[in-house]
TIGU-336352 format. One record per residue (C-alpha): residue number from 1; x, y, z; residue in one letter. Coordinates in steps of 0.25 Angstrom, whole numbers, plus 5000, padded with zeros to 4 digits. Last residue first. Example, Ala and Ser with C-alpha at 12.3 -4.5 7.8 and 13.67 -1.06 7.14 Angstrom:
// residues 2
<rec 2 <5055 4996 5029> 's'>
<rec 1 <5049 4982 5031> 'a'>
END
This chain:
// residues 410
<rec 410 <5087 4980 4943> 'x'>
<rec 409 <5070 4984 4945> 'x'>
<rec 408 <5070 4997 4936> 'x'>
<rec 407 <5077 4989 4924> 'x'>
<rec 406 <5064 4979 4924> 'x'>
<rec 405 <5054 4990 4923> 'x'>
<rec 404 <5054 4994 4910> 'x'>
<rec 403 <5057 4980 4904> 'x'>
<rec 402 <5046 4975 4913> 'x'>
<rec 401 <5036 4987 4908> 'x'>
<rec 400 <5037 4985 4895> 'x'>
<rec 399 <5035 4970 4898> 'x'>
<rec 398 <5024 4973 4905> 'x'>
<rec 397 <5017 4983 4894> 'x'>
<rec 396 <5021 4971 4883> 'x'>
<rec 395 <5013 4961 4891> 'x'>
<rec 394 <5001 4969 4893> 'x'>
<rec 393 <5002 4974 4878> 'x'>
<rec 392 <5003 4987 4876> 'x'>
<rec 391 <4997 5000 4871> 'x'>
<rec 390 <4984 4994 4875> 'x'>
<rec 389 <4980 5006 4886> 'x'>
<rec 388 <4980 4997 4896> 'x'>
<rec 387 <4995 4990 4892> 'x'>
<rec 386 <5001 5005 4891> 'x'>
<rec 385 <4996 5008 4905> 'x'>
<rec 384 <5002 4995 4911> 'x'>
<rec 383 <5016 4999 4905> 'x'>
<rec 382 <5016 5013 4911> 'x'>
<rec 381 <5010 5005 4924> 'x'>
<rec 380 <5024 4996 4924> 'x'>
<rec 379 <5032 5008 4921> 'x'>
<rec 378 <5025 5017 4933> 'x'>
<rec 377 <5028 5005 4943> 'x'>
<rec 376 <5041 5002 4940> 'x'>
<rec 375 <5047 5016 4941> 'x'>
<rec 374 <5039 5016 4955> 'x'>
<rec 373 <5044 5003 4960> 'x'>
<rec 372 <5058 5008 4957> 'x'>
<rec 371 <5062 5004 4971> 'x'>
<rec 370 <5055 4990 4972> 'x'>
<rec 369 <5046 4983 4983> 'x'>
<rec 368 <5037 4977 4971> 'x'>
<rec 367 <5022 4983 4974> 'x'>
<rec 366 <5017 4973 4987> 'x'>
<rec 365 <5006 4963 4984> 'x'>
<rec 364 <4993 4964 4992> 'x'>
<rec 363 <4987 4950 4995> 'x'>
<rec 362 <4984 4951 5011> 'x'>
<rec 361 <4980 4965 5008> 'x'>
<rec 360 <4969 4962 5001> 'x'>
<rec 359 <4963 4959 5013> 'x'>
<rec 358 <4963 4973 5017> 'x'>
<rec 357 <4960 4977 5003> 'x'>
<rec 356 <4946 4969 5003> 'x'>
<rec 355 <4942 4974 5017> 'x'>
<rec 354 <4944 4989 5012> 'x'>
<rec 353 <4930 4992 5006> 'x'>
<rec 352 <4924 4989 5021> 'x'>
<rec 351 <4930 5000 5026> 'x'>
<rec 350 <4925 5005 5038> 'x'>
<rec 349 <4916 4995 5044> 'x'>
<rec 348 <4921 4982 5038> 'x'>
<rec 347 <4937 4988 5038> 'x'>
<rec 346 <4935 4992 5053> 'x'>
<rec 345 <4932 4979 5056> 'x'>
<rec 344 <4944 4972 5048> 'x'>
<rec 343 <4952 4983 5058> 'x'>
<rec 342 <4946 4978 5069> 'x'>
<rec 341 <4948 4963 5067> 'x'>
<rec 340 <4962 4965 5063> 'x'>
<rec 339 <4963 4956 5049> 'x'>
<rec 338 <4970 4966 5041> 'x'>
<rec 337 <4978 4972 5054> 'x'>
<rec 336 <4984 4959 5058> 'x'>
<rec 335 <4986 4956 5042> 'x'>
<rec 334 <4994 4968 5043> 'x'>
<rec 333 <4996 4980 5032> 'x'>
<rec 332 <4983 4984 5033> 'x'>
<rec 331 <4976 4993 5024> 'x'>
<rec 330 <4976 5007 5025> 'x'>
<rec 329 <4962 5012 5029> 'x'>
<rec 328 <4970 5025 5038> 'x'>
<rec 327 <4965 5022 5049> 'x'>
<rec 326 <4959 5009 5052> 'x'>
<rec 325 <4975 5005 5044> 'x'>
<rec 324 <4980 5013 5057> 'x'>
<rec 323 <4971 5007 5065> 'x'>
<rec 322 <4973 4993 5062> 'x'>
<rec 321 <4988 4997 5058> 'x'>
<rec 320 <4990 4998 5074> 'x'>
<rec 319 <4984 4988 5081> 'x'>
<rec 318 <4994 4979 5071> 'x'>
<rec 317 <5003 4987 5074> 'x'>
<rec 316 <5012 4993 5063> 'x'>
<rec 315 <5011 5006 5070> 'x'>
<rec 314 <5017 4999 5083> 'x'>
<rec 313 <5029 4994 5074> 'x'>
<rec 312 <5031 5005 5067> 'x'>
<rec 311 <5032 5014 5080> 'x'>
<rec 310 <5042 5005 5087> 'x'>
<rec 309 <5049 5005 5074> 'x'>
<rec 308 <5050 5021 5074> 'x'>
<rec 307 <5055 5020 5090> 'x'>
<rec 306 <5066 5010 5086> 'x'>
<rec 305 <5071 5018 5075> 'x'>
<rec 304 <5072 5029 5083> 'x'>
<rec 303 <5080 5023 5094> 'x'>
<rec 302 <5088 5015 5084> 'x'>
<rec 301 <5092 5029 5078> 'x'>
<rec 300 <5083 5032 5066> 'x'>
<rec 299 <5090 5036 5051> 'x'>
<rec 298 <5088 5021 5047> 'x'>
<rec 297 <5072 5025 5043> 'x'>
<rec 296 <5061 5018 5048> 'x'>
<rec 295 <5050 5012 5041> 'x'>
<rec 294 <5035 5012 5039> 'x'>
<rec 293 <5027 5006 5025> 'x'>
<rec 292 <5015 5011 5017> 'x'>
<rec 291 <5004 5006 5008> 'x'>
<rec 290 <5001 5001 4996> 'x'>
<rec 289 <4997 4988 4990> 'x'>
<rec 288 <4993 4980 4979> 'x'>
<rec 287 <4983 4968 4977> 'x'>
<rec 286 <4983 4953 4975> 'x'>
<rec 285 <4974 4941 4973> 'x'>
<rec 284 <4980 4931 4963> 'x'>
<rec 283 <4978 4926 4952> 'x'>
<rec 282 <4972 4914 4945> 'x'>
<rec 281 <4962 4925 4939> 'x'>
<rec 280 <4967 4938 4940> 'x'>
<rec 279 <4964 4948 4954> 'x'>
<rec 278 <4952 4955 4957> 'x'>
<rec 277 <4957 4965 4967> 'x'>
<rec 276 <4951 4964 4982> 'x'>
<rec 275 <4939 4971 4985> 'x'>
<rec 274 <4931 4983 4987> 'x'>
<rec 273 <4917 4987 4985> 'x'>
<rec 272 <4911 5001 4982> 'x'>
<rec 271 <4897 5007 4980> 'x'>
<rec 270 <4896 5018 4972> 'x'>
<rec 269 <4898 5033 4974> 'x'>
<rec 268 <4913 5035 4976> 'x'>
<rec 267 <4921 5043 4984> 'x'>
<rec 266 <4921 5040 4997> 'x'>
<rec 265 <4918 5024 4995> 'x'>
<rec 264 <4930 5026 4986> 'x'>
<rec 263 <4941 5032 4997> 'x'>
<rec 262 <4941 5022 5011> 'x'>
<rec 261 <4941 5009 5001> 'x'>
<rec 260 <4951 5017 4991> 'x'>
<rec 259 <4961 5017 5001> 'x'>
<rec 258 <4963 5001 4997> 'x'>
<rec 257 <4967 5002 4982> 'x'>
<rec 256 <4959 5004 4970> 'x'>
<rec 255 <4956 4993 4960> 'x'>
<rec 254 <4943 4998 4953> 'x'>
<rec 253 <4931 4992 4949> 'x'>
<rec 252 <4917 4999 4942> 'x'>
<rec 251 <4922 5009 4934> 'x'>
<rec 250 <4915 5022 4930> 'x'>
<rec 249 <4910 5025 4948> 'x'>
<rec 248 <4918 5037 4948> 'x'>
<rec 247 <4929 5032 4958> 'x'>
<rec 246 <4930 5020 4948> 'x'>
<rec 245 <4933 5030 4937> 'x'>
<rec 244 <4944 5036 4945> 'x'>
<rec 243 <4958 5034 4937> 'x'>
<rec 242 <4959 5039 4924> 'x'>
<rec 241 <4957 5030 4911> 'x'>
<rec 240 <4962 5016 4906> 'x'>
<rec 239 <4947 5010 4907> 'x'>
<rec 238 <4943 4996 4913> 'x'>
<rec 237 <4933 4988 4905> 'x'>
<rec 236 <4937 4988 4892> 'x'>
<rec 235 <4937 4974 4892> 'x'>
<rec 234 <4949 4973 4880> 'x'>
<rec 233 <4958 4985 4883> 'x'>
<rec 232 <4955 4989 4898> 'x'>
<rec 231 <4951 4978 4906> 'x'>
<rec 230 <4961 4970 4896> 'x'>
<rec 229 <4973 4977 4898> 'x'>
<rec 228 <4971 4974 4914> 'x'>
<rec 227 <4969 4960 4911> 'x'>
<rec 226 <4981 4960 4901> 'x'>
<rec 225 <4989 4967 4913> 'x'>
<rec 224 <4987 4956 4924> 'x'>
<rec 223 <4988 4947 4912> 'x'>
<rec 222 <5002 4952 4908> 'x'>
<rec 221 <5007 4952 4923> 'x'>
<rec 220 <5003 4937 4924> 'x'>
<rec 219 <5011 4935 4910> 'x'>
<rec 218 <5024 4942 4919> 'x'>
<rec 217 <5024 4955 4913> 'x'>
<rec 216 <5023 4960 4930> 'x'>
<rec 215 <5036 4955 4933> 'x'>
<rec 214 <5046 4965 4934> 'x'>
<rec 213 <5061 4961 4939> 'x'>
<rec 212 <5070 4963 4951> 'x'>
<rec 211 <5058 4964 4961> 'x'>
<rec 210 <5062 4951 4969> 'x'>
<rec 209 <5049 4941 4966> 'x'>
<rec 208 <5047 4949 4953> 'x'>
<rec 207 <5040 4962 4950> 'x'>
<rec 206 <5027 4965 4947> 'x'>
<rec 205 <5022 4951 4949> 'x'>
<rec 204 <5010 4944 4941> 'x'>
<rec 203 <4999 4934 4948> 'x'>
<rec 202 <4987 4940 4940> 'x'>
<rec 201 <4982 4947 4952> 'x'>
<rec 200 <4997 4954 4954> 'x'>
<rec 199 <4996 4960 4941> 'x'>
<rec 198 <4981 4965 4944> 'x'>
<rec 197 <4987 4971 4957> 'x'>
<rec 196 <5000 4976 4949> 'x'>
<rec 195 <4992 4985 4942> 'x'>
<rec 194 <4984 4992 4951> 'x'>
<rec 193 <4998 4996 4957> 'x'>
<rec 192 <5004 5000 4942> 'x'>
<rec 191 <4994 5008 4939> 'x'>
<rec 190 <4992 5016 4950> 'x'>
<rec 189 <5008 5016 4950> 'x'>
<rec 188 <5008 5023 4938> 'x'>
<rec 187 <4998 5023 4927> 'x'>
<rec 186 <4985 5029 4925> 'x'>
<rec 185 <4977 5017 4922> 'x'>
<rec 184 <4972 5013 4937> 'x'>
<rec 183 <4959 5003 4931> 'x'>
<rec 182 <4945 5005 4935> 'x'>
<rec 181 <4937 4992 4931> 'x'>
<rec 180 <4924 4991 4925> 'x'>
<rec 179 <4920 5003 4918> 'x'>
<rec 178 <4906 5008 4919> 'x'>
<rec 177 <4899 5004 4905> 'x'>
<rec 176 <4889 5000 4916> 'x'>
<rec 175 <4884 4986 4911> 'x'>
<rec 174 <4895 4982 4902> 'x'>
<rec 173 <4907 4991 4909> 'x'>
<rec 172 <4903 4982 4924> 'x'>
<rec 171 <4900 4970 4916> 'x'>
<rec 170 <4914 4971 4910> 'x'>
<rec 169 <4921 4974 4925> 'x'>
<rec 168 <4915 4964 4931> 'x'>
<rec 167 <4919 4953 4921> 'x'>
<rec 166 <4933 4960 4921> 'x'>
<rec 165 <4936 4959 4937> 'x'>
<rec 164 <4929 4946 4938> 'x'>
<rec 163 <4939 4942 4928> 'x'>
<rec 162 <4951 4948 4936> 'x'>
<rec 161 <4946 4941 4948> 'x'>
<rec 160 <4937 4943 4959> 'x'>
<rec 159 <4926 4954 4955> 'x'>
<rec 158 <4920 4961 4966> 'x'>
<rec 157 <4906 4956 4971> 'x'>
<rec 156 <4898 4965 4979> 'x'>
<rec 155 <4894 4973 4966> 'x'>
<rec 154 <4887 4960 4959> 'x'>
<rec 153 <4887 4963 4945> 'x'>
<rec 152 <4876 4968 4937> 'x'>
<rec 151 <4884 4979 4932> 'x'>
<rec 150 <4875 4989 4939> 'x'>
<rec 149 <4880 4981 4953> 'x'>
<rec 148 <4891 4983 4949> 'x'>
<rec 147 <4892 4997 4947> 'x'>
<rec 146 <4887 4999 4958> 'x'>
<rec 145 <4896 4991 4967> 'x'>
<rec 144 <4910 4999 4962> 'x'>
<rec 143 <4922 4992 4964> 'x'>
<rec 142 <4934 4991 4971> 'x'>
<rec 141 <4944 4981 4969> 'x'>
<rec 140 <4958 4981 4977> 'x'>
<rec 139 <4972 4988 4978> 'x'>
<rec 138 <4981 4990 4993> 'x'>
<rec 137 <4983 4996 5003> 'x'>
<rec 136 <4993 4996 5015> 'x'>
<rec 135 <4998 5003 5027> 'x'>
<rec 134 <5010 5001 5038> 'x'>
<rec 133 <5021 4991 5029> 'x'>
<rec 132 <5034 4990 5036> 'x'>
<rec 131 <5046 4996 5032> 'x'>
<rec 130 <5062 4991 5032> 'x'>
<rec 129 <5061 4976 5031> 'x'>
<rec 128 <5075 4970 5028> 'x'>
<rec 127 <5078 4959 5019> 'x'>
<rec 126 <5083 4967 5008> 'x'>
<rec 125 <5071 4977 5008> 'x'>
<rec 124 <5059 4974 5016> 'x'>
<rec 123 <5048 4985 5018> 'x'>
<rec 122 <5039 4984 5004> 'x'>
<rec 121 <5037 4970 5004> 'x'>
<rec 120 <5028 4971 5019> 'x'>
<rec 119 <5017 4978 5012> 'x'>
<rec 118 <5014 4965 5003> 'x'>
<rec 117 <5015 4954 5014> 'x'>
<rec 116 <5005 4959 5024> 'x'>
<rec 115 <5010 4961 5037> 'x'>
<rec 114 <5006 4952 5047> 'x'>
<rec 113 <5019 4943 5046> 'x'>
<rec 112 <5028 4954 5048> 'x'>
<rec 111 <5024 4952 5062> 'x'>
<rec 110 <5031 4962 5070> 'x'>
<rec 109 <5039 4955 5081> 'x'>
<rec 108 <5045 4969 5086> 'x'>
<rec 107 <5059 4965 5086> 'x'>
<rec 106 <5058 4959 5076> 'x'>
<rec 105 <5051 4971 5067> 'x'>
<rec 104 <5062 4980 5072> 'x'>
<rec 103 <5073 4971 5067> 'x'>
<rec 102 <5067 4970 5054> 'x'>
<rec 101 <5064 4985 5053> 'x'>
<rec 100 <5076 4988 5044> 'x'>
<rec 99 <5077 5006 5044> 'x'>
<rec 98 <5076 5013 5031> 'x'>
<rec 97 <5085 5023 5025> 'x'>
<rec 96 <5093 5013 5017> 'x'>
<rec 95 <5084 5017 5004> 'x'>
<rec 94 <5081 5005 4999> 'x'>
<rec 93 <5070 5003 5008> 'x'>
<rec 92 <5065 5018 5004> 'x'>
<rec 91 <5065 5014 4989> 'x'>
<rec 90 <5058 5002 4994> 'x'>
<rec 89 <5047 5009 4999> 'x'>
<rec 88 <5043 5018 4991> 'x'>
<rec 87 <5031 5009 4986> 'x'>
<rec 86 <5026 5006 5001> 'x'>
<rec 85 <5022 5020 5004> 'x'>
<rec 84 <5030 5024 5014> 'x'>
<rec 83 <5031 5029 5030> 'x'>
<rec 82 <5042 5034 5036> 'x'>
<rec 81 <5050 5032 5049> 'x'>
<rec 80 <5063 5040 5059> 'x'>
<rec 79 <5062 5052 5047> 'x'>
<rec 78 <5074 5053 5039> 'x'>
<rec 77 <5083 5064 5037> 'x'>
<rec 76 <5095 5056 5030> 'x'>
<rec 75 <5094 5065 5019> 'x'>
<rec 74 <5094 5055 5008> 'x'>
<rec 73 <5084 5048 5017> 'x'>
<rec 72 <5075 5061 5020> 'x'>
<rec 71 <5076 5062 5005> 'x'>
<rec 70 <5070 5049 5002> 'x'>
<rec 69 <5060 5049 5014> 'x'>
<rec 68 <5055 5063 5009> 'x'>
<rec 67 <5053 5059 4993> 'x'>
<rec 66 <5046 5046 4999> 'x'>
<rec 65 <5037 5055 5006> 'x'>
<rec 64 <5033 5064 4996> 'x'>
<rec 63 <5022 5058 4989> 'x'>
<rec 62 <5016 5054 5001> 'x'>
<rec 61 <5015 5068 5009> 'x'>
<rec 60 <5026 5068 5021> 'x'>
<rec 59 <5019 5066 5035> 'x'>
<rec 58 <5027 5065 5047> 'x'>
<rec 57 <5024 5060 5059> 'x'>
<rec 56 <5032 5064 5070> 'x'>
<rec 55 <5032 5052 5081> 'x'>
<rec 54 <5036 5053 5095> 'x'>
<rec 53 <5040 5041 5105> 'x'>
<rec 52 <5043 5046 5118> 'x'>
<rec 51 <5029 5042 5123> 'x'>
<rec 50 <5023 5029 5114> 'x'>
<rec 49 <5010 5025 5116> 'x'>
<rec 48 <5006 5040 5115> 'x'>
<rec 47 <5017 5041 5103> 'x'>
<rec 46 <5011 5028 5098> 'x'>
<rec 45 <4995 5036 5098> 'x'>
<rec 44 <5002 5049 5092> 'x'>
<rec 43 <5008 5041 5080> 'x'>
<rec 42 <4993 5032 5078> 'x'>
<rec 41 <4987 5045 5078> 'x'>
<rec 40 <4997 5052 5067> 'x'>
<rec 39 <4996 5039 5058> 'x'>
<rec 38 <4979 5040 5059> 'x'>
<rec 37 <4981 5055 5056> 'x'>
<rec 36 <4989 5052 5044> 'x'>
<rec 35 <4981 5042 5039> 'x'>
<rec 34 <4968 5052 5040> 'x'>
<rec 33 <4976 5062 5031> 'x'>
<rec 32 <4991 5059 5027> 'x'>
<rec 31 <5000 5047 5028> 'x'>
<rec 30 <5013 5051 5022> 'x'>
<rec 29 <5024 5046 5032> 'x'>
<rec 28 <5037 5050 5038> 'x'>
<rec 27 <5039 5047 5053> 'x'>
<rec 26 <5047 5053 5063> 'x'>
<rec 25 <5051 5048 5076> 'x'>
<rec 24 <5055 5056 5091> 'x'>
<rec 23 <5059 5046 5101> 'x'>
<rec 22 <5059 5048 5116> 'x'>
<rec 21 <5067 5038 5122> 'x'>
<rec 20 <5081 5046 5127> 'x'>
<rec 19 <5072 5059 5129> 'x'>
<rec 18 <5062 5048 5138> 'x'>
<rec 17 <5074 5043 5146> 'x'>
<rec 16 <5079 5059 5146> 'x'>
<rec 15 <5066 5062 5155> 'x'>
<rec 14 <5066 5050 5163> 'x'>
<rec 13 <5082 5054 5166> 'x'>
<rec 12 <5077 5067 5170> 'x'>
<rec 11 <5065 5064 5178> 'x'>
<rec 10 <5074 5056 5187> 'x'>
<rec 9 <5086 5064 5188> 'x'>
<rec 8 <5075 5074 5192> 'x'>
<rec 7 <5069 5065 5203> 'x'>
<rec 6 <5083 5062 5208> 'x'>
<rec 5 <5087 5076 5208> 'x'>
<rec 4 <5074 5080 5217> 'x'>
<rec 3 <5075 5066 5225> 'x'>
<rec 2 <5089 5072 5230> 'x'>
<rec 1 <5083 5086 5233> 'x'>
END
């Protein structure tokens, strides 16, 4: 009778043990389709490796997750973490609702080191570090080998520099009446991302060194946009028209970003090659990003908190974003995951269009970190617009655009 109590005080306290340790975390994020699967995998593989330790998943469409973080803020009805796309993120950093990590990533010896510098800017908010960067991509060339070739150009040798760039794309308009280059006219953030790459190629900033001031109608920034003027203007070789005439075989080159390497060679009927973006003479080689980070929200108890870390940091792995990035074709956001023997490997065999926008990487330049990025954005590309259709000078359309923009930055 004796060792009946005892075994059931036993099997008791081993069942309240694992009530007290058991921890139950939710997890906002927008990754659909095959990502989603991948991101469901890898949650049911950590819970295997992790009894006690359950993860809901919960997906909320891109273009209302923002909304739903906001409001669950004001609420104070938070999940445990989230996912975000980098560009709303520091209107979330400001927010007060998100956890400090510093202390975690100490204790955890994560080397911030490996990251790449761009997708690290978008976590760190008066000193503290509130997210870490999971997923990236990023701009470069594509261009059409037929085309080329009946240009009489050599169709495994992409242009280097900007004047490579408009030598190719006048024999390509000369000997095929094709157009050369495929610019985003349409405005908005399109705009203004492919924008900022040539900016950035010519040496320009966006904003200044603290982001309390524009930059961009610096004299770098009104060559970056004269060249762009130019395409269009006095070369003629790129049109201001709908976007899509690369996709149809009309337009020899294009800037497209990294997804594109898993998407064009479905769609298109020509042979393709990739590489970094041309950039300006005496410049410098640069691209731009996107991708998303992972943080935790204040409303978790230590316990919690604790728990959603543990995760974020195996998911951060480097083991772990080489499948995840195998997955899903984002790009790394690791230099130990870039140059993984496997998963350069897998980037031959699989997806040999992406090698150039995973070295890429090593140069791509973070949007500014700002609030009223969005604002920004759609003023500066309004301005861009008016410069390719001629209705302004390069110079005047960026200093419109300063005097625009400047209030939105005090």
């Amino acid at each position: 009778m004796k060792a009946h109590w005892l075994k059931t005080i036993v099997t008791t306290a081993v069942v309240l043990l694992g009530l007290s340790t058991a921890q139950k975390l939710t997890f906002w994020h927008y990754w659909d389709g095959a990502n989603g699967q991948v991101l469901q995998g890898l949650i049911e593989r950590y819970q295997k490796e992790h009894p006690g330790v359950t993860i809901e998943a919960v997906f909320v469409p891109g273009g209302e997750l923002l909304t739903k973080l906001q409001t669950a803020i004001t609420a104070r009805q938070t999940p445990t973490m989230a996912i975000s796309d980098l560009v709303a993120m520091p209107l979330l950093t400001r927010s007060g609702a998100l956890a400090p990590l510093d202390d975690y990533i100490r204790q955890s010896n994560l080397n911030l080191t490996d990251y790449f510098p761009g997708p690290l800017v978008y976590g760190l908010y008066q000193g503290k570090r509130y997210s870490l960067p999971v997923s990236a991509s990023n701009l470069g060339l594509f261009w059409n080998k037929n085309l080329f070739r009946a240009a009489g150009l050599d169709p495994n040798r992409p242009p280097r520099n900007w004047d490579e760039l408009l030598r190719f794309a006048k024999q390509v308009k000369e000997k095929t009446g094709k157009w050369g280059l495929e610019l985003f006219t349409q405005g908005g953030e399109g705009t203004t991302w492919q924008t900022q790459v040539y900016f950035w190629g010519a040496g320009a900033e966006f904003l200044n060194a603290n982001n309390t001031a524009p930059a961009f109608n610096s004299p770098q920034g009104v060559r970056a946009l004269q060249f762009l003027v130019d395409l269009v203007q006095k070369e003629k070789v790129a049109p201001v028209a709908p976007w899509g005439l690369f996709g149809r075989g009309e337009a020899a080159m294009v800037m497209d970003g990294s997804w594109m390497t898993q998407f064009f060679p479905q769609q298109v009927s020509f042979e393709l090659g990739a590489a970094p973006f041309p950039f300006a003479p005496g410049g410098r080689p640069a691209t731009n990003m996107g991708g998303e980070q992972i943080f935790i929200f204040q409303s978790a108890d230590a316990a919690t908190a604790k728990a959603a870390w543990d995760f974020i940091n195996w998911f951060s792995s480097t083991p772990v974003q080489v499948e995840w990035d195998r997955g899903t074709g984002f790009l790394p956001v690791r230099r130990s995951v870039a140059n993984d023997p496997a998963y350069r490997a897998w980037v031959s065999n699989a997806r040999p269009l992406m090698r150039p926008f995973v070295d890429s990487m090593a140069f791509a330049k973070p949007r500014p970190p700002v609030a009223r990025y969005p604002q920004i954005s759609d003023i500066f590309a309004k301005y861009v617009q008016e410069a390719l259709l001629g209705r302004l000078s390069p110079k005047e359309a960026l200093e419109r655009a300063a005097q625009e923009v400047a209030p939105l930055l005090r």
